[in-house]
N, C-alpha and C positions, 0 to 999 in steps of 0.2 A: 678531498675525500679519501678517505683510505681503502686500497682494493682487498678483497679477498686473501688475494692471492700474496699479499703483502704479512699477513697474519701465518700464515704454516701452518692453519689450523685443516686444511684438507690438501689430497692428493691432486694433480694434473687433471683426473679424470673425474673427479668431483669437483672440480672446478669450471671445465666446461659444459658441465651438466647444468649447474649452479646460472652459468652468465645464459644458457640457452633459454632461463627462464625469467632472465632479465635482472639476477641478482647478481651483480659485479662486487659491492662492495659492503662495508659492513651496516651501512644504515638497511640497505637493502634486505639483510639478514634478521636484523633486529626487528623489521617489520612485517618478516614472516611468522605472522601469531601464530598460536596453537589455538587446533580445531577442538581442542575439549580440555578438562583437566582432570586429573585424578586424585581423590584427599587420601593420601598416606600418611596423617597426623593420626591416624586411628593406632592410639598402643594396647598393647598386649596385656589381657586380663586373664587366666588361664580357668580362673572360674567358671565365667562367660564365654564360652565359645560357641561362637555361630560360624559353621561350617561356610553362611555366602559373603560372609564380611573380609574385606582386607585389611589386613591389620598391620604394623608396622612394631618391629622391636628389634633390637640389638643384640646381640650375643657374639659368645666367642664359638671356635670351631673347636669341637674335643680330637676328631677324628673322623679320617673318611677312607672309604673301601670300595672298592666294585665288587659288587654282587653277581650271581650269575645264575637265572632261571628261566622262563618261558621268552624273558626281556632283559637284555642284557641293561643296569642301570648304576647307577654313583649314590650312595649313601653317603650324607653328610652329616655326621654327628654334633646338633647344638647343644650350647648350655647357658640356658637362661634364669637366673636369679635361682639357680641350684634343682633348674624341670631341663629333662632330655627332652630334646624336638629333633626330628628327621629331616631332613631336606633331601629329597630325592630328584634326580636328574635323569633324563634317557637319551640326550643329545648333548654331543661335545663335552664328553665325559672328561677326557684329556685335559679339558682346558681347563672344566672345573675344580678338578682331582689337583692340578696345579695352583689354581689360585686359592683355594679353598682351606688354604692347607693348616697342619695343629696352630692353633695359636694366633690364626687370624680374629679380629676382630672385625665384623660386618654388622651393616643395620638389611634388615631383611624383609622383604613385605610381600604378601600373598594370605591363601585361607589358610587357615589352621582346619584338618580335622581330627580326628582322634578314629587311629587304624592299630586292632591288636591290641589296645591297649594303650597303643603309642601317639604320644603327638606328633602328627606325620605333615608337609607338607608338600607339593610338586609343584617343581620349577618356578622356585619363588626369587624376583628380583632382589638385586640386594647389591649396594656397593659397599666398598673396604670401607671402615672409618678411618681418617686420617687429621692431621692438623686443622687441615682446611673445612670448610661447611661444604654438607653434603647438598648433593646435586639434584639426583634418581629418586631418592627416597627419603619417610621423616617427614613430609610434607607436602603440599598441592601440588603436583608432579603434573609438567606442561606436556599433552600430545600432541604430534604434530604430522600435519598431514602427507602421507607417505607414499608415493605410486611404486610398481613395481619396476620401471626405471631407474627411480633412486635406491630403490632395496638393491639391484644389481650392480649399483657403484658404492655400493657398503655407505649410503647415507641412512640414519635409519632416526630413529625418534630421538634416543641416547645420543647421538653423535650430533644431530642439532642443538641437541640441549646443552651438552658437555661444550659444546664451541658456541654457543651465544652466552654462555656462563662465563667463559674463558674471556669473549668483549668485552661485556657489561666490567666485569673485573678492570681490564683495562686499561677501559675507554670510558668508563662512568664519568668524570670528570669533564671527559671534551663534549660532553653536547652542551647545542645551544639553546636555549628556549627563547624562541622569537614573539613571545608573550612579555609585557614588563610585568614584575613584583606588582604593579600597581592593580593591572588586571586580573591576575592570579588570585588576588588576595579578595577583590572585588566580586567575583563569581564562587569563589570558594574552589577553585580549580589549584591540582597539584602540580608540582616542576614535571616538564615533559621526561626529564631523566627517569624518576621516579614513577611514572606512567610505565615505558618502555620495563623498567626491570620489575615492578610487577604485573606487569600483562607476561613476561614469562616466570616470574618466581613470586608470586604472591605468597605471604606471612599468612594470609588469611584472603577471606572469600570478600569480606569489606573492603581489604587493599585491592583485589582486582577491581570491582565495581567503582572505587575509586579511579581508580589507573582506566578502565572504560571511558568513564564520565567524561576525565579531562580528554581522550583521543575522538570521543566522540564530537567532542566539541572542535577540535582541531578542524575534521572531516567537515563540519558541519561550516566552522567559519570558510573553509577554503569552497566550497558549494557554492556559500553564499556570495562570494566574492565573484563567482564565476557566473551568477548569474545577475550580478550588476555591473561584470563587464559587458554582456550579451546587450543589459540595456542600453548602455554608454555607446555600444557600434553601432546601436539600431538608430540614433539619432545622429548618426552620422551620414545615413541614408537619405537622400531625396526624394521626400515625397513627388510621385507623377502629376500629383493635382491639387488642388487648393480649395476647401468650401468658403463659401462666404458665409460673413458673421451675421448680415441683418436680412437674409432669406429664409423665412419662414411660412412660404405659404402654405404646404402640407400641414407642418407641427401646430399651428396655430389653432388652425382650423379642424384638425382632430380633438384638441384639448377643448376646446369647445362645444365637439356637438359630442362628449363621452355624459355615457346618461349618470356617471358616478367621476366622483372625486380622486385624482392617484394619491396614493398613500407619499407622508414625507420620503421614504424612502425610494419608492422606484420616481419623484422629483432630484432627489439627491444623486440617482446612478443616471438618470438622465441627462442632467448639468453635466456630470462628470464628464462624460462618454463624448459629449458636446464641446466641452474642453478639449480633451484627448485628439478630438478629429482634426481641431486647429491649427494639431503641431505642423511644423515641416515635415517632420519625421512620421515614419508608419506604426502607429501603435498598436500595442497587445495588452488585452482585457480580460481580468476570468471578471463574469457575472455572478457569486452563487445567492441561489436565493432558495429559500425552503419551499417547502410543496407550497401550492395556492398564494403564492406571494407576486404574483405579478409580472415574471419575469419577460416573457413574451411578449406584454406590450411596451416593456422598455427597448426589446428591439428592435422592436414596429418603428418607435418613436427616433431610435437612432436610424435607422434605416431611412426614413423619411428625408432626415437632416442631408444624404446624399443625393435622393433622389430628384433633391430642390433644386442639386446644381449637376443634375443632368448626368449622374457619375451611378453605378450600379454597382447593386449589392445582393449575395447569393446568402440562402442562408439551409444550411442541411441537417437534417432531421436525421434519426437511428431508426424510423421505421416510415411505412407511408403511410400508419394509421396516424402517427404525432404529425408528418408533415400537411397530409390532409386537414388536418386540427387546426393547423397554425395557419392555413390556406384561408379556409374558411374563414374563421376566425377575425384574418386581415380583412376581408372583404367585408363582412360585419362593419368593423369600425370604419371602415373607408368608405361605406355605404353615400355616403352623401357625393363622393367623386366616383360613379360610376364606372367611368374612363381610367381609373387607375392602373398605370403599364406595369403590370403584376402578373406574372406566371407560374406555376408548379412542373415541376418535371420528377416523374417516378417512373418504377420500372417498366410494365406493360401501361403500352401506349399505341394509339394507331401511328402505325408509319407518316401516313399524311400529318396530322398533329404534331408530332414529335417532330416533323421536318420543318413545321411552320412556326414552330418554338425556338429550337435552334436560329434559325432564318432572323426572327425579331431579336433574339437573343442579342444575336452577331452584328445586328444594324444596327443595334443601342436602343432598339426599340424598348424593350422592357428590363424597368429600370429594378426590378425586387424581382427574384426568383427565388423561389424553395423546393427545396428538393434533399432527395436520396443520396444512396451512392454514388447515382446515378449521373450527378452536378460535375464527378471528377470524369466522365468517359472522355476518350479523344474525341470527339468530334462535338463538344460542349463549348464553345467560343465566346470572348465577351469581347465588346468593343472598348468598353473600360471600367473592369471592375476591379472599384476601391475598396471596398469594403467587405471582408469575408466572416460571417459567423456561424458558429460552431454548438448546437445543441446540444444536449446530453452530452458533451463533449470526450466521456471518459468511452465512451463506447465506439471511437474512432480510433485508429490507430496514428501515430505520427505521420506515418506516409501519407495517409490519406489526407489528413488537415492540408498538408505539404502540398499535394496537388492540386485541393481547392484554388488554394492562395496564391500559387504559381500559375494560373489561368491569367490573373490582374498582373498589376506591377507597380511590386510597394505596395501593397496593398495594408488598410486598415487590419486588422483581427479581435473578433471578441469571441471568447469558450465562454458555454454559458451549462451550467451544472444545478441542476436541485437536488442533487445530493449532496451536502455540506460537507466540507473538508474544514478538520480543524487548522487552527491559524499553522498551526507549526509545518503540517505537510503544506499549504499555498508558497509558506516562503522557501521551503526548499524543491518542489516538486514544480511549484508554477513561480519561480521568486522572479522569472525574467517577467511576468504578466504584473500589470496593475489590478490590485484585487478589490473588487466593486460589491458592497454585500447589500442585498435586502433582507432585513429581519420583520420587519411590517406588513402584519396582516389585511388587508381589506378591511372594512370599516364591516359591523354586522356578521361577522364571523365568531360562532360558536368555538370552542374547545371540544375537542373530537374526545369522545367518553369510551375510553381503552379501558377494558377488559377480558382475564383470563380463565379459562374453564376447559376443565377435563375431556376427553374424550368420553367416556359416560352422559356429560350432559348434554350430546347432541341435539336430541332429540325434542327436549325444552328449549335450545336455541332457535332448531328451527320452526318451533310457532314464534318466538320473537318474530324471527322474520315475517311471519306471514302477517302477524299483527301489524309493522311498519308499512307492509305491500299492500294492506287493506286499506289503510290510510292514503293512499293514493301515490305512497312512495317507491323507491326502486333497492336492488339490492344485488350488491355481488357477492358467488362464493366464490374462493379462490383455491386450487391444488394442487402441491407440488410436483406432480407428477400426471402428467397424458394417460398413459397404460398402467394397468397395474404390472409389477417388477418383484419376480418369487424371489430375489436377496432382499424385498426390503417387507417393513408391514404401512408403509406410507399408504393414505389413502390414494384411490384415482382418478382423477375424473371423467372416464370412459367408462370405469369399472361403476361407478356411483350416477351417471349422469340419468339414466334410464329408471334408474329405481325414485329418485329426485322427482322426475317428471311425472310417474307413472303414479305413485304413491303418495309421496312427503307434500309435493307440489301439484296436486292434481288439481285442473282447474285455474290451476296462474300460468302468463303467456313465458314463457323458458328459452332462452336462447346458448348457446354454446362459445368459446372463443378460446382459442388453442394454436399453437405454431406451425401444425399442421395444416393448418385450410389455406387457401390461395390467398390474396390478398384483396382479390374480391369480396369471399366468404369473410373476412374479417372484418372490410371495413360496410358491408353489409350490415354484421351483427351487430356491429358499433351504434351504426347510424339508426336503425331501431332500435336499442338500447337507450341512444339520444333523446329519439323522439317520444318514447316512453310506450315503442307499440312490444317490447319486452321489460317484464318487469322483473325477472330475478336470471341474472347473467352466470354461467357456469364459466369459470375461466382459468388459464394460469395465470403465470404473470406477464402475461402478455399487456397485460393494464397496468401495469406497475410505473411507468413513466406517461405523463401527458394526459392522458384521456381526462376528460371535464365535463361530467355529467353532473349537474348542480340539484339533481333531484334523487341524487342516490344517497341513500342516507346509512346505512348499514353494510359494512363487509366483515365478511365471516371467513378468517384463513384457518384451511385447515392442518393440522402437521407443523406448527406455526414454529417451530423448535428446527426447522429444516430450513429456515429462511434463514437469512444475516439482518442484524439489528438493519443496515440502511434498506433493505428490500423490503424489510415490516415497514419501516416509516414512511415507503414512497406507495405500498398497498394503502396504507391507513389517508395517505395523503387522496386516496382516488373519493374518499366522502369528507362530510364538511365544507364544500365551497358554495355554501349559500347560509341562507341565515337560521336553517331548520339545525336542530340537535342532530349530531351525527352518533355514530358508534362503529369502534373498532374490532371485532371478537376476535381473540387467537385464543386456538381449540392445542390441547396442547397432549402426546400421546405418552403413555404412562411413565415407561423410563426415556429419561431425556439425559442430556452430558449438564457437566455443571456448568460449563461454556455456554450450552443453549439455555440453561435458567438462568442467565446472567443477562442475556440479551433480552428473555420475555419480560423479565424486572425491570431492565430500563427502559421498555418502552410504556410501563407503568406510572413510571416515576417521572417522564416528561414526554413533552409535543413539539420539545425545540431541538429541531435538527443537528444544531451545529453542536450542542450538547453529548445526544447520541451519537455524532462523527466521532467526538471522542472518545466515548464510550466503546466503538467501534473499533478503533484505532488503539485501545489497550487490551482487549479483548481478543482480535484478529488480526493485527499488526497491517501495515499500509500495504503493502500488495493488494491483498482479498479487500479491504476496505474500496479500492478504486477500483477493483474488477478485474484489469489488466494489470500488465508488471509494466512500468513507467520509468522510461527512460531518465536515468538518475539515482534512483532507488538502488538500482542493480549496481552500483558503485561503491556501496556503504558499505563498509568490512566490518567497522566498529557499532558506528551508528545505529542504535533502534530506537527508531522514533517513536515506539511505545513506550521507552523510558525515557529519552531522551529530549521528549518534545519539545520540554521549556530551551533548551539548549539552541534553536534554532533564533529563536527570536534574541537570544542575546548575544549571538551571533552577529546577526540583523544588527542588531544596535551598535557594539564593537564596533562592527564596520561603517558606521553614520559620523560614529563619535571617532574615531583616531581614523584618519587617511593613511596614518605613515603604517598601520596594521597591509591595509589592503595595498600599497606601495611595495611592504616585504615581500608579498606572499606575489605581487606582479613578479619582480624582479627574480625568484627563481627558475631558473633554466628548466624549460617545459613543465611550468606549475601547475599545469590542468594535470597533469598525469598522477600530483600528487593527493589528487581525490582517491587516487587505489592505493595509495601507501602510505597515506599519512602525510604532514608535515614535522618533518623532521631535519635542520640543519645541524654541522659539523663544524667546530673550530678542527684546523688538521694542527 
């Protein structure tokens, strides 16, 4: 590899500037992209002048002076296709007064305006024309990102540019691309040379999104690889325990006494998972399933498979209204085994309780716990827990999943999500997990009747409502906002809840649900909610994950332009799970972004999740789509999986179909690191 410092392209002191930031040598440099670019292909019309545009043209110098009045400055006299133009200077007069001088020839780029009469410009960049192709200017000019550290070691935009010019020149020739012709030509992907010189000197805006595409893909196969060596060590691991294949007394006997049929699909993730548990090794699982798909009793039904062999599995919830939910819930189905060694653990609890919890916990007494946070505290003990799963999973941070899991030893893992993730983020964000999908509805399941209306129409919505609640059904509104907030005109539901009851709603039973009240007061209003001694729920989104009220048949979001496409489809997900006609209303307030009508549109246009994920995911790009910033993500220089999605899966595949791919990318010295820089080798 060739150092820096071997090139004479910088001084001493910009060269330990240079390695203090990990760039020794020229690959290093070449994969310091630029933070933006700028189009200097705009030429000189003198017709058309617009004083905010930059424009780019050539000319010679007639003459230049210093002036001398309020501000001492350098006049430079151009001459362009037979028009005077000014170029004016107030710093580093000297130098320009010297370079500047009769008879040069320069291309020059900045505003034009017209001062006096005159076409005048200030301090406009501009280099010599010479032999060689210009650099600076004339074309999409690469910037690049500059601290005020390097501006004191005279590194400046010009001087990366001017010396990654100066390689590319070169060294064009010695890279290597560790892609064969075969595969290039296969994906439609460019030579990584041609990548690297136009991500700095693009002919055009196509050439860079080309030169993207393929480094995105780079990025994205070295991901990939990194997360099927993750899976490769995990089977190197000893599992602690062992299920048996023909113990089934729990699974049997729940599938038997359920008053309904499971859908092919939560059979399918069933087997799988039942599979999975077999191995020697400790596995990892994403579940995702769309709203009202099932997903909870597939991990009742996994849960069970350990339970037979006497091995315990914790499973934690993002709130204690969903883990209450799933508490219950279990005890429903398992009705028939009264005795079932099953416990919950949430935040307030009597000291007595909670000691006699832990207590069973610790003895192996109880073999299913669900729970909170609360699952990771120190004094949470298991005697042997195998099996760790993960709800809403995205609402967990890595640590915390981390400390569940580290309670066991080796322990199993399933993340289980109903917010759909497209294929493209699973393989790169979760590609170490085996991805487990339910798309199958319950049998008797309506299509939920999504519709949008103005804020004007209020008022006709809510006798809909009351029409539905007279029918003996239930109904939530929902609002972005707790208090009313004087920056915004979002409705509130403090501000509106009194008037709701006192007025609109006079005479219907009214209950309230908000992030404010205890956890009490919440799961209070739920549980009457549930039982239908409330029939129209005021709420935010505090409902937006879990809650299964099978009699509510209408919600009404308002400000519906303030939510993110997966927040509508997981509100919309809280009606429709029974067999009655549902309905979704989003009330929508006058001016909205075009972003927020893009989202209200696609929740028009479909009911299936994994759909809107990507709808989602082109829209808001993968951060905001999962909620959190996801370890992995925060690595991708090139890569945006809003354009780039398909790029992952063939990725994926690449690395199925040629080993000797994933053998290169081993064998470079500290390869994971070249998730931040690219892959890029060197013939020296």
């Amino acid at each position: 590899m060739i150092a820096l410092a071997d090139t004479n392209l910088f001084n001493l002191k910009q060269l330990n500037y240079f390695k203090k930031k990990g760039i020794v040598n020229i690959r290093d440099l070449l994969f310091y992209f630029p933070r933006k670019y700028i189009d200097r292909n705009k030429k000189l019309d003198l017709r058309k002048i617009n004083p905010q545009e930059v424009i780019t043209f050539i000319a010679a110098v007639k003459n230049n002076i210093i002036k001398y009045g309020r501000r001492r400055r350098l006049s430079v006299v151009l001459e362009y296709e037979g028009t005077l133009i000014e170029a004016v200077f107030f710093q580093k007069l000297s130098y320009y007064q010297r370079v500047l001088k009769n008879g040069v020839e320069a291309a020059f780029s900045g505003k034009i305006e017209i001062f006096r009469g005159t076409y005048s410009m200030t301090h406009p960049d501009f280099e010599i024309v010479t032999e060689d192709e210009l650099v600076h200017t004339g074309k999409i000019i690469p910037i690049y990102k500059i601290t005020e550290t390097m501006q004191s070691n005279f590194i400046t935009s010009r001087v990366i540019r001017q010396s990654i010019h100066s390689i590319i020149k070169l060294y064009f020739n010695n890279i290597y691309d560790h892609l064969s012709e075969e595969i290039i030509q296969k994906l439609n992907l460019c030579d990584i040379s041609i990548a690297v010189k136009n991500m700095h000197f693009p002919k055009s805006w196509e050439n860079l999104e080309t030169a993207k595409r393929r480094l995105a893909f780079d990025e994205l196969l070295v991901f990939c690889v990194l997360m099927d060596e993750i899976k490769e060590k995990r089977k190197e691991i000893k599992k602690s325990f062992s299920l048996k294949n023909n113990n089934d007394l729990y699974t049997s006997e729940l599938t038997n006494k359920l008053p309904f049929e499971l859908t092919k699909d939560q059979k399918s993730a069933i087997s799988k998972l039942n599979e999975l548990s077999r191995n020697n090794w400790p596995f990892g699982a994403l579940l995702q399933g769309d709203v009202g798909s099932g997903k909870t009793l597939v991990a009742l039904f996994s849960a069970l498979k350990y339970a037979e062999n006497k091995i315990q599995t914790a499973i934690m919830a993002p709130t204690e209204i969903l883990a209450k939910q799933h508490y219950k819930n279990f005890l429903n189905y398992l009705s028939f085994m009264p005795f079932f060694p099953m416990d919950i653990l949430v935040g307030k609890e009597k000291a007595s309780e909670r000691k006699a919890k832990l207590q069973r916990l610790k003895r192996g007494e109880t073999l299913l716990i669900i729970g909170t946070h609360s699952l990771i505290q120190e004094d949470v003990e298991f005697l042997n827990l195998g099996f760790v799963i993960i709800d809403e999973q995205h609402r967990f941070g890595v640590e915390q999943r981390e400390s569940l899991r580290k309670k066991g030893l080796n322990t199993d893992f399933l993340a289980m999500t109903a917010t759909p993730i497209p294929r493209s983020l699973t393989l790169t964000i979760y590609g170490d997990l085996e991805p487990i999908i339910i798309n199958e509805k319950p049998a008797g399941r309506k299509p939920v009747d999504t519709r949008l209306f103005d804020e004007k129409d209020i008022d006709k919505l809510y006798k809909g409502i009351k029409k539905y609640v007279d029918q003996g059904r239930q109904a939530y509104i929902v609002y972005p906002l707790i208090d009313e907030n004087e920056n915004t005109e979002w409705a509130s539901l403090m501000s509106d809840y009194e008037y709701l009851e006192k007025d609109i709603f006079k005479g219907y039973r009214m209950g309230i649900l908000h992030g404010r009240l205890s956890s009490e007061e919440k799961e209070r209003a739920m549980q009457k909610f549930k039982e239908g001694l409330i029939q129209i729920i005021v709420s935010t989104t505090v409902v937006e994950v879990g809650v299964d009220v099978p009699n509510a048949v209408v919600i009404l979001i308002r400000n519906a332009e303030k939510f993110g496409l997966s927040q509508l489809h997981q509100l919309r997900g809280r009606v429709g799970r029974a067999e009655h006609q549902s309905f979704c209303i989003m009330v929508k307030s006058n001016k909205i972004t075009d972003e927020a009508e893009r989202r209200l549109q696609a929740m028009l246009e479909s009911e299936d999740g994994f759909y809107l994920a990507q709808k989602d995911l082109e829209i808001r790009g993968p951060g905001e789509l999962l909620g959190i910033k996801q370890s992995g993500l925060s690595e991708f220089k090139i890569a945006d999986l809003r354009y780039h999605s398909n790029l992952a899966e063939k990725a994926k595949t690449i690395i199925n179909e040629n080993k000797k791919i994933k053998e290169t990318i081993m064998s470079v010295n500290k390869w994971q690191t070249n998730l931040r820089k690219g892959f890029l080798l060197f013939h020296n």
